[in-house]
C-alpha positions as a Markdown table, in Angstrom:
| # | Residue | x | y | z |
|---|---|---|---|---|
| 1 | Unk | -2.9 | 17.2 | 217.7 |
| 2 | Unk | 0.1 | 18.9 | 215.8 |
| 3 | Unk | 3.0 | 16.6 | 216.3 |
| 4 | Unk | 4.5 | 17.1 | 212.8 |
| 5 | Unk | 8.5 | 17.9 | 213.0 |
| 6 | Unk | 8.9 | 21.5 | 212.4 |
| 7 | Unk | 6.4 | 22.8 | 215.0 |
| 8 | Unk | 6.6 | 22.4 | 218.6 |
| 9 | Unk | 4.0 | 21.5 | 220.7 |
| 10 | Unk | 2.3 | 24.1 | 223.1 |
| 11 | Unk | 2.1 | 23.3 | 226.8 |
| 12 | Unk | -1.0 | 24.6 | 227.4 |
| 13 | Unk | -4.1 | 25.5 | 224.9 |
| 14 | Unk | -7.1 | 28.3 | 226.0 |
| 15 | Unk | -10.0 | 27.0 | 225.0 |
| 16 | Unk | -10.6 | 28.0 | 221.7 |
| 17 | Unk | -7.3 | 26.2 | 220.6 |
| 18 | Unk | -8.2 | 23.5 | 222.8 |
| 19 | Unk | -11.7 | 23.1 | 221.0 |
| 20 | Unk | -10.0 | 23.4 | 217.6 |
| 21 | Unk | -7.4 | 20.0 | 219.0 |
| 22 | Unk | -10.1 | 18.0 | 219.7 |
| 23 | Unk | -12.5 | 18.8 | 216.8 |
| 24 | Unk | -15.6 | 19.9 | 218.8 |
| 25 | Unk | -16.9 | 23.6 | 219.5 |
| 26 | Unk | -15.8 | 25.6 | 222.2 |
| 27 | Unk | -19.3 | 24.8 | 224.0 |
| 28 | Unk | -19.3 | 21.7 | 224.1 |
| 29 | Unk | -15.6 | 21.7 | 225.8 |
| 30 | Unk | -16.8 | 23.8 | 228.2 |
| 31 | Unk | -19.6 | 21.5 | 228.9 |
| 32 | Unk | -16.7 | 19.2 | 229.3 |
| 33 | Unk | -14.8 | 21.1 | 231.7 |
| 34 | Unk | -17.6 | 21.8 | 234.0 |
| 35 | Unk | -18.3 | 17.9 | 234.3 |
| 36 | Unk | -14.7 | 17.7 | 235.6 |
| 37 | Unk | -13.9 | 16.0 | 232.2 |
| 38 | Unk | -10.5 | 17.9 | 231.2 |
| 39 | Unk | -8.1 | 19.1 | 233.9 |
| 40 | Unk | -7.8 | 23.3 | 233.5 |
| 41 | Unk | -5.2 | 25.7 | 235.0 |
| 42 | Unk | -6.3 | 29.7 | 235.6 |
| 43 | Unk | -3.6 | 32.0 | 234.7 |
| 44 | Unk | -5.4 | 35.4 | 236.0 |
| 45 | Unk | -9.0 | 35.2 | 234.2 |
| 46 | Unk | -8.3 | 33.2 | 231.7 |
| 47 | Unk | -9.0 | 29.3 | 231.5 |
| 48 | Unk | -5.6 | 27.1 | 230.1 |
| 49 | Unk | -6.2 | 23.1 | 229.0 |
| 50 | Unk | -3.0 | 21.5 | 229.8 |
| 51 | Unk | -1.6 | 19.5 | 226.4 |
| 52 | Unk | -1.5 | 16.0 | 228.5 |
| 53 | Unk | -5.1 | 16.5 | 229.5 |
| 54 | Unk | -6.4 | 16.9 | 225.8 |
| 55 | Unk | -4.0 | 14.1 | 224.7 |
| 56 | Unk | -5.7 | 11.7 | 227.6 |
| 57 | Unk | -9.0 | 12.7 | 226.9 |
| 58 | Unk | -8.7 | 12.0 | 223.1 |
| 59 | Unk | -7.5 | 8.7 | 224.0 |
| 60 | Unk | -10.6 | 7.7 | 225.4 |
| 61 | Unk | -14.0 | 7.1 | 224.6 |
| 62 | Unk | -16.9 | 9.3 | 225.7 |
| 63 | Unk | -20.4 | 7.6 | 224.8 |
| 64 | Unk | -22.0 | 9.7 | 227.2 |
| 65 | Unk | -24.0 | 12.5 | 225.9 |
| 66 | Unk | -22.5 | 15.8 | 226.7 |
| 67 | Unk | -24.9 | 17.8 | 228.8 |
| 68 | Unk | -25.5 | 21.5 | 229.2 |
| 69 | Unk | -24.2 | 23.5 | 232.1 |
| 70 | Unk | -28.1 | 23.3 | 233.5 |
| 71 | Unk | -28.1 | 20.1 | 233.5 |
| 72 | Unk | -24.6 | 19.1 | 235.5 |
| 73 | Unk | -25.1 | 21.1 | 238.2 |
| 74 | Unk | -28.5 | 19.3 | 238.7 |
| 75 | Unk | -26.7 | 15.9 | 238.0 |
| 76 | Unk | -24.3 | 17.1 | 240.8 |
| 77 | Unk | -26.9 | 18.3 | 243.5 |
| 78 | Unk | -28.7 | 15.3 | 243.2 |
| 79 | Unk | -31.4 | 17.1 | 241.4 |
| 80 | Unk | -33.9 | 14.7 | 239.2 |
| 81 | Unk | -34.9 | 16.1 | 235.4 |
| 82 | Unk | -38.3 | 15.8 | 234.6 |
């Protein structure tokens, strides 16, 4: 994340920006967000990434895979993959 002196940090990212701050593509951060993994604010349609949550989700470590959109809303109904 840009921290150097002359530029000032945004408050919030959309989430190509946010993508680009992490290093990953904008697909897999929105695999992200829909597994409740980065906190988002909605300012009319479009989806915002608060600077504090990428900075706390950077700090961490992820080892589990990232899975497709398909694939959390089974995990989160209960749904078995075959």
């Amino acid at each position: 994340m840009d921290t150097s002196n002359n530029t000032q940090t945004r408050l919030l990212y959309d989430r190509k920006g946010a993508a680009l701050q992490l290093s990953i593509s904008v697909r897999t951060l929105d695999y992200i967000i829909a597994a409740k993994g980065l906190q988002t604010r909605r300012i009319g349609k479009k989806v915002l990434i608060p600077y504090t949550s990428l900075k706390a989700y950077a700090a961490g470590n992820h080892y589990d895979a990232v899975t497709s959109l398909s694939d959390a809303d089974a995990v989160a109904s209960g749904d078995k993959c075959a």
